[in-house]
C-alpha positions as CSV (number, residue, x, y, z in Angstrom):
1,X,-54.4,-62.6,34.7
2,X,-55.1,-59.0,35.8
3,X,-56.4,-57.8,39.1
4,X,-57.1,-54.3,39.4
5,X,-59.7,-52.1,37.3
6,X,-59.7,-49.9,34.6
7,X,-59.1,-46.7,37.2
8,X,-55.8,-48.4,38.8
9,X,-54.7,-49.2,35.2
10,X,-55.0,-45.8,34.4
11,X,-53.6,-44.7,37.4
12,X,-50.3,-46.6,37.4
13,X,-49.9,-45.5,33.3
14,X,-50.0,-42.2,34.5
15,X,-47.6,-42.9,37.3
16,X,-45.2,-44.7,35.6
17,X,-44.6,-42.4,32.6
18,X,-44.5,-39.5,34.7
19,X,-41.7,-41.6,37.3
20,X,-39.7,-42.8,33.9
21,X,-39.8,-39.0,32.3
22,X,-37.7,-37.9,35.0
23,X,-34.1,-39.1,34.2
24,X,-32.7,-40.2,37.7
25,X,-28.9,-41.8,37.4
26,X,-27.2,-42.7,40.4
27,X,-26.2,-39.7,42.0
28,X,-28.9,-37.9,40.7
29,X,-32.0,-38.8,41.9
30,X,-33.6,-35.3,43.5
31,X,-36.4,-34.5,41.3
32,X,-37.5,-38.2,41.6
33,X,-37.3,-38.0,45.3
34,X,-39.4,-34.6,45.3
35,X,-42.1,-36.4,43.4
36,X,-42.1,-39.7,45.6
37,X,-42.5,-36.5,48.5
38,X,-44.8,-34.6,47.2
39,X,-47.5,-38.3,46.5
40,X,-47.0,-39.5,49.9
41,X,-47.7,-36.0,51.4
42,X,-50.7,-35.2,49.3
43,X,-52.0,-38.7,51.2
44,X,-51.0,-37.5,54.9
45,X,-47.4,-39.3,55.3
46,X,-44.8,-38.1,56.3
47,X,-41.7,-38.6,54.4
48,X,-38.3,-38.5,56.3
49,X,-35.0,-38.0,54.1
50,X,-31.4,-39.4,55.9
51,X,-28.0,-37.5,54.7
52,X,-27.1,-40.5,52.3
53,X,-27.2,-38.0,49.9
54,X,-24.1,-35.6,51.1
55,X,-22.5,-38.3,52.4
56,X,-22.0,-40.2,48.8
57,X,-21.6,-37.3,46.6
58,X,-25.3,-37.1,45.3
59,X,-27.9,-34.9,45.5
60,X,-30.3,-36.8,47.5
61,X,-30.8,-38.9,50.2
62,X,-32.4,-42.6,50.9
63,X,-36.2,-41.8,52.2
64,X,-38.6,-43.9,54.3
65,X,-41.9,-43.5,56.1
66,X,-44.6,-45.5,57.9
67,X,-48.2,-45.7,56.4
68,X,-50.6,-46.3,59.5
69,X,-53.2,-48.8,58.8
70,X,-55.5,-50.3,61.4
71,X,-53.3,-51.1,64.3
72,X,-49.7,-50.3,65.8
73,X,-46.5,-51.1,64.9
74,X,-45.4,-51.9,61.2
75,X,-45.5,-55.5,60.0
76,X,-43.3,-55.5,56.8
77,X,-40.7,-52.8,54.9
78,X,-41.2,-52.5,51.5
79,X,-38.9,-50.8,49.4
80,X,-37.2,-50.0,45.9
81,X,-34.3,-48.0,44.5
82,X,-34.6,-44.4,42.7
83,X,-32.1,-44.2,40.4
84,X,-31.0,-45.6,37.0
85,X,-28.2,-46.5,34.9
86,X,-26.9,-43.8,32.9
87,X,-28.9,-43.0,30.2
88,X,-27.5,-42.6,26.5
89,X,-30.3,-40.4,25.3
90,X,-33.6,-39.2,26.5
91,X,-36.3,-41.6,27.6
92,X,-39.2,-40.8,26.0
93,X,-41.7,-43.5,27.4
94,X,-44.5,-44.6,25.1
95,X,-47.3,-47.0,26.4
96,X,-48.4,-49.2,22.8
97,X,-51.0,-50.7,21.4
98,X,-49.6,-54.3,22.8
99,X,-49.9,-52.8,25.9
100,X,-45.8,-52.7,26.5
101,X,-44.2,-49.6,27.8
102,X,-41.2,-48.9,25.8
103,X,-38.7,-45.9,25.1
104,X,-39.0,-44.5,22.1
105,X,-35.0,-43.4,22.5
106,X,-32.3,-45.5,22.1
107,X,-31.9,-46.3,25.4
108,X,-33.2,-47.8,29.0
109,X,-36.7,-47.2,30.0
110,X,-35.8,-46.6,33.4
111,X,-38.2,-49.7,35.0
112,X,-35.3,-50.5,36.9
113,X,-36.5,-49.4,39.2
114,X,-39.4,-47.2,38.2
115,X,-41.7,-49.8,38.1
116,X,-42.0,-50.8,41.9
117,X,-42.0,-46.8,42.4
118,X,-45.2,-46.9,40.6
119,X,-47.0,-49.9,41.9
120,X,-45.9,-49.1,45.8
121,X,-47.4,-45.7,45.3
122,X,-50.5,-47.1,43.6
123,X,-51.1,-49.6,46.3
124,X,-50.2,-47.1,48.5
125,X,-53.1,-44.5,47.3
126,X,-55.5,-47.4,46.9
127,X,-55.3,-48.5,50.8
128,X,-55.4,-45.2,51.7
129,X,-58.8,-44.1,49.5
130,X,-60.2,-47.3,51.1
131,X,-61.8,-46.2,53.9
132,X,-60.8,-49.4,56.0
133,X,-58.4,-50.7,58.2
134,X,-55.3,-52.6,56.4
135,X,-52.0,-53.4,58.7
136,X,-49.3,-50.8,59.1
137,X,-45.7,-51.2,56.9
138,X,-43.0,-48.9,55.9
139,X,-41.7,-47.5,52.6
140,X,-38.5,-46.9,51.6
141,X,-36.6,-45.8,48.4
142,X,-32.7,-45.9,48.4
143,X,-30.6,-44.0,46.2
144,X,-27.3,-45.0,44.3
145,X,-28.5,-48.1,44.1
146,X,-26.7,-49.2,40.6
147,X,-23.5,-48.1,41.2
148,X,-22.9,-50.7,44.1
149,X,-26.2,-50.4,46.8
150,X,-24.5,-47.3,48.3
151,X,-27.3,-45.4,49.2
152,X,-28.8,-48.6,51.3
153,X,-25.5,-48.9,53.3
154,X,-25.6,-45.1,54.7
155,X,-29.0,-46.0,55.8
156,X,-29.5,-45.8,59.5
157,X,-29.9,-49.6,60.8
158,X,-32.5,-48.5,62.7
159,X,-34.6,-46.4,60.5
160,X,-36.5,-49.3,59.6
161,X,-38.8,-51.0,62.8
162,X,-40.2,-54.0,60.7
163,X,-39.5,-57.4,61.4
164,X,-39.2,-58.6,57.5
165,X,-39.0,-56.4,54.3
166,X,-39.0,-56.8,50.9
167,X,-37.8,-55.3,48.1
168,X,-39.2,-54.8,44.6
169,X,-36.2,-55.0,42.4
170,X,-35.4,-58.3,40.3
171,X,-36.1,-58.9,36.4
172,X,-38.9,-61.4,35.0
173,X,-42.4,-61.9,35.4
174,X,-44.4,-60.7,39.0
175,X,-44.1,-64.2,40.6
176,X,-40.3,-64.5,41.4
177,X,-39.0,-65.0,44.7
178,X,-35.5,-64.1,45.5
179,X,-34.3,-65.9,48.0
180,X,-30.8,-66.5,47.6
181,X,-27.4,-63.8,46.1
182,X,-24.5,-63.8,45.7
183,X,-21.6,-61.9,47.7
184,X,-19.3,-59.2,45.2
185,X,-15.9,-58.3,45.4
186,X,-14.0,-55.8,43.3
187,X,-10.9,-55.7,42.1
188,X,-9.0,-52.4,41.6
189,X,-5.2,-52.9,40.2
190,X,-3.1,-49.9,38.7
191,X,-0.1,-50.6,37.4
192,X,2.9,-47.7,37.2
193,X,6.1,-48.4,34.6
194,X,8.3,-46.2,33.0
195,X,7.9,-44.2,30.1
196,X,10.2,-44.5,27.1
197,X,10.1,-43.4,23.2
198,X,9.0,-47.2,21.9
199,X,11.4,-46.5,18.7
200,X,14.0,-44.6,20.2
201,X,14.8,-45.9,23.7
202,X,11.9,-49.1,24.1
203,X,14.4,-50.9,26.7
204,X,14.2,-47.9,29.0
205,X,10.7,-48.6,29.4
206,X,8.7,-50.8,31.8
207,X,5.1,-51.1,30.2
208,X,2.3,-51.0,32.5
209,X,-0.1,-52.5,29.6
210,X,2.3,-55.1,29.5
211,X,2.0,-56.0,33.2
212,X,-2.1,-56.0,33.1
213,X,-2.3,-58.3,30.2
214,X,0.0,-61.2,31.6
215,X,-1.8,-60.7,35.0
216,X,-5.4,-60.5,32.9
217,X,-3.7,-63.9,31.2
218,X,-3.1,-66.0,34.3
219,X,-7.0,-65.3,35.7
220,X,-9.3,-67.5,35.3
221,X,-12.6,-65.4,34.2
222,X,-15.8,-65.9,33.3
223,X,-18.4,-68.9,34.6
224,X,-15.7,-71.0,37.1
225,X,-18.8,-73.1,38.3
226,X,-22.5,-73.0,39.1
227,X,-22.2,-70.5,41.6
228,X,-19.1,-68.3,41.3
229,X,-18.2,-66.1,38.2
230,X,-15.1,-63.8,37.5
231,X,-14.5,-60.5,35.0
232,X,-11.9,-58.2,34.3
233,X,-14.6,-55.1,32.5
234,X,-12.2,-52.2,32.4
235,X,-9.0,-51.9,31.2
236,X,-7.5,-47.8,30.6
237,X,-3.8,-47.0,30.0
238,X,-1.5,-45.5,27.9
239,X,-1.4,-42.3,26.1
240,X,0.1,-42.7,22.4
241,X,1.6,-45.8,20.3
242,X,4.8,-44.4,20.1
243,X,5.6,-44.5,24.3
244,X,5.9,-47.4,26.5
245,X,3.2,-47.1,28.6
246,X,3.5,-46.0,32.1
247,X,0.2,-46.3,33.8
248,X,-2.4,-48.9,33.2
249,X,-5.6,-49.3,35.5
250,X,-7.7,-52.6,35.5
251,X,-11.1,-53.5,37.5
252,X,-12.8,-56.2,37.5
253,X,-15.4,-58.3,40.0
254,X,-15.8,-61.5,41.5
255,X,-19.5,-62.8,42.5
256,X,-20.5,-66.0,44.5
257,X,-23.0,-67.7,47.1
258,X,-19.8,-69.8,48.6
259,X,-18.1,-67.0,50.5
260,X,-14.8,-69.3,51.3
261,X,-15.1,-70.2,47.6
262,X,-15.2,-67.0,46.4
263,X,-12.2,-65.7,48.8
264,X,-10.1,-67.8,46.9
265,X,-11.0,-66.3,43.9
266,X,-10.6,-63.3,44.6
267,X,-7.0,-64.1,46.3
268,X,-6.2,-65.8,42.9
269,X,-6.9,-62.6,41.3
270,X,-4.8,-60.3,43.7
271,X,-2.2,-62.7,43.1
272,X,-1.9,-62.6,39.3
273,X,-1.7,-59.0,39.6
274,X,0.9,-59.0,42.0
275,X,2.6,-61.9,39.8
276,X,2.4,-59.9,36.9
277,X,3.8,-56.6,38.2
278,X,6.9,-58.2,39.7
279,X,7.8,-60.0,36.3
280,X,7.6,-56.8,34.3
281,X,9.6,-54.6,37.2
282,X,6.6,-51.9,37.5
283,X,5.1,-50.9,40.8
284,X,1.6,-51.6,42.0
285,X,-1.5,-50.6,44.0
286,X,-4.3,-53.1,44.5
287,X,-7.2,-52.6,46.3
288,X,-10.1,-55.6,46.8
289,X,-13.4,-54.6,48.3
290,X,-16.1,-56.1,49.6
291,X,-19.1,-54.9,47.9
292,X,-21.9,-56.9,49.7
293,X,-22.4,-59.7,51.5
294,X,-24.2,-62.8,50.1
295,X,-27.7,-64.2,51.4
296,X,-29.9,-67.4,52.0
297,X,-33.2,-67.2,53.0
298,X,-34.6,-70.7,53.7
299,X,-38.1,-71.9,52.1
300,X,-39.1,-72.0,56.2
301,X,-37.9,-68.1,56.9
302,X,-41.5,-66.1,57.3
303,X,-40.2,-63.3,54.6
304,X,-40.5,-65.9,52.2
305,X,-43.4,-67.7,53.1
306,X,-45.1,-64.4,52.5
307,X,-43.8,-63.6,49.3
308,X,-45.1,-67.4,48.0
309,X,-48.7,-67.1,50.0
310,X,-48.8,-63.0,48.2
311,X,-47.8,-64.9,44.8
312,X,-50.3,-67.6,45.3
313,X,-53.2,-65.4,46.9
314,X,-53.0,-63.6,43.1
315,X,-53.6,-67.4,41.8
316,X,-49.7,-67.2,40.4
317,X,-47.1,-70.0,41.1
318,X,-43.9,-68.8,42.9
319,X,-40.7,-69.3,41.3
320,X,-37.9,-69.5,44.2
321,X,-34.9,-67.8,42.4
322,X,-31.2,-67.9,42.6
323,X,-29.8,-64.2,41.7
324,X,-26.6,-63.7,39.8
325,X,-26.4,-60.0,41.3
326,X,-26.9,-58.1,44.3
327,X,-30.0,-55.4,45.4
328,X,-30.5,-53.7,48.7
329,X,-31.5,-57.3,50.2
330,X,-28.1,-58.4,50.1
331,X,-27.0,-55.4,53.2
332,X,-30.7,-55.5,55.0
333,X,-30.1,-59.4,55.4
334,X,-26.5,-58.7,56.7
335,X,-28.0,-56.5,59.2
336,X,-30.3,-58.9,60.4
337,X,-33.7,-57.8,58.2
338,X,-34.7,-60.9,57.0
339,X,-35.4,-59.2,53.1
340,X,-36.5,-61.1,49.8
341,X,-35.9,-59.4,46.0
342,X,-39.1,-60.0,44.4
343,X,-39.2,-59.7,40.3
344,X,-41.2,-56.8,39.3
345,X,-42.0,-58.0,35.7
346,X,-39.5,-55.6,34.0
347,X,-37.0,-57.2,31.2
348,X,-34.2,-56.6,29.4
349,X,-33.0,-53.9,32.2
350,X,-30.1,-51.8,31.6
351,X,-30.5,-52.0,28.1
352,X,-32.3,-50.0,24.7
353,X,-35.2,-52.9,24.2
354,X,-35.8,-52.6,28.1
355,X,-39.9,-53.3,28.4
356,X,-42.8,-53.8,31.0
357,X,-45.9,-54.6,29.8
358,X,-48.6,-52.5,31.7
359,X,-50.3,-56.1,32.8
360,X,-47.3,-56.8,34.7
361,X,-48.0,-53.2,36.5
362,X,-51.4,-54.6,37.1
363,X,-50.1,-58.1,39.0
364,X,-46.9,-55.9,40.9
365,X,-49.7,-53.9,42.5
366,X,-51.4,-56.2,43.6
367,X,-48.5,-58.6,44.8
368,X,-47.9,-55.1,46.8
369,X,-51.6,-55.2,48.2
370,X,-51.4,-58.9,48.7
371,X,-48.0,-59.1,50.7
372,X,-49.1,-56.0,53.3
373,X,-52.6,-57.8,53.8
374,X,-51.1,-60.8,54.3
375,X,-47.7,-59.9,56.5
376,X,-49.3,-59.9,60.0
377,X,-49.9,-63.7,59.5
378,X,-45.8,-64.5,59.0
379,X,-43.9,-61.4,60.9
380,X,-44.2,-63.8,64.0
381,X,-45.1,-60.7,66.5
382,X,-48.3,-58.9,66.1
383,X,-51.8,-60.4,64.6
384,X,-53.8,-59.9,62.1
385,X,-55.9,-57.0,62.0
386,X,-59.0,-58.1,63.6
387,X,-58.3,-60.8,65.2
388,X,-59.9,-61.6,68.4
389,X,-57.0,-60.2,71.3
């Protein structure tokens, strides 16, 4: 099912290949930004930028704003993340005759996050070109988003005045309801031997490599149960086969919904390495860092009632869904914005055969229209727009 007309359609094509054109990896996200700008201006709102932007190492800062609708103070946030991945080549976005945007390069299409761009713009331009009153929310787009929600912790906790938000950032068909993540830990370990000629002199040497590999051993990684998962992803050391290597660096993660669950994971992890690196004689230097927080938003909480009556209002069933990784939600719920990740009908993300078909566009923007229509009924302080005072 399909909502909007043949004008919107057009419009959010147009909108989404220009947004997905502009290659906008973490860090990097300025020309993006100036674009999001530049729309929201053109329709009379002001855009305020924050100084995430110097304050990470990137060239851009998170942005937000207030559209003013028909009565005061803002019923619901609605955001999404600028940047992407890395791309591997160009993205050359292509709309086909299935009606599926794809890249025509060998690598992401950029929906991640390019696709709630599109449709809260859209929405956006429709309420305004409307002539009548809708209820007042706030944008905002984060940056640095995929390399660990960086941009979203620099923003201000108070740059945001609505009582519930949602963001637009979670894989599958418009319909899904994020309601519960995990928490994420890292694991940093770097391991420092002794160098040595392996032929000449090999008993000189302590090997660093050796050390990561019988901590790596005694981990228990991958799926450990239904709700907590471990990984060791990079593993660097060494600089020919003919030394004992000196230096090796490992990194890895630890995800779960059971915080004193998951801190015994994580401890288990610290320990091997430590373990390790006193067996083999080499020194050590762990770090383990918090990346977010997990989050559980009840069926009763009013951010998810309004994502399921939006869903239904489109005459879609919500899915309540689990997550296996983080988004901005997981640090606006641990400041106290109640926040659900709703699935923007991207697939594949972060990968070559990433796709959104443009009817998915279609039911995102009008989820978007549906959820800021529908918020002054579940924010639980102002009323609708109209009702009787």
């Amino acid at each position: 099912m399909t909502t909007l007309g043949a004008a919107s359609r057009a419009r959010l094509t147009d909108l989404f290949l220009m947004l997905t054109r502009i290659q906008s990896p973490s860090g990097n996200e300025r020309q993006v930004a100036d674009a999001v700008t530049a729309l929201l201006g053109e329709l009379g709102i002001d855009v305020y930028e924050d100084g995430a932007g110097p304050a990470t190492g990137g060239d851009t800062g998170n942005l937000w704003c207030t559209v003013k609708g028909g009565d005061g103070e803002p019923h619901l946030a609605l955001g999404a993340h600028m940047d992407t991945v890395m791309p591997t080549d160009s993205i050359d976005p292509v709309l086909g005759d299935d009606g599926v945007f794809r890249n025509s390069r060998s690598t992401i299409l950029g929906s991640d996050d390019k696709a709630a761009l599109a449709a809260l713009l859209h929405a956006t331009e429709l309420l305004k070109a409307s002539g009548q009153p809708f209820p007042t929310y706030e944008l905002f787009f984060t940056v640095s988003e995929e390399v660990g929600l960086v941009g979203v912790k620099h923003m201000a906790a108070d740059a945001l005045a609505s009582p519930i938000a949602a963001v637009l950032d979670s894989s599958g068909p418009v319909g899904g309801v994020v309601s519960k993540a995990p928490s994420m830990r890292t694991l940093r370990a770097t391991f420092n031997g002794q160098a040595a000629h392996a032929g000449l002199e090999p008993e000189r040497g302590r090997s660093a490599i050796q050390a990561a590999a019988r901590a790596i051993e005694a981990m228990q990684l991958g799926r450990l149960d239904s709700e907590t998962s471990a990984n060791i992803g990079i593993i660097s050391g060494g600089v020919a086969t003919n030394i004992v290597p000196e230096r090796c660096v490992i990194e890895g993660e630890c995800r779960g919904h059971d915080e004193e669950k998951l801190a015994g994971v994580a401890a288990a992890m610290v320990d091997a390495v430590q373990e390790a690196a006193a067996h083999t004689g080499v020194d050590l230097d762990v770090s383990l860092v918090t990346e977010f927080p997990a989050f559980t938003l009840t069926r009763r909480s009013p951010a998810v009632r309004l994502a399921k009556a939006a869903v239904e209002a489109l005459g879609i069933r919500p899915r309540l869904m689990t997550a296996g990784g983080g988004s901005d939600a997981n640090i606006l719920n641990a400041r106290g914005l109640p926040t659900i990740n709703l699935a923007a009908g991207m697939m594949l993300v972060h990968s070559p055969d990433e796709y959104v078909s443009l009817d998915e566009l279609d039911r995102l923007c009008s989820l978007v229209l549906s959820l800021i229509r529908l918020a002054p009924q579940f924010d639980g302080r102002l009323k609708p727009v109209g009702s009787p005072s």
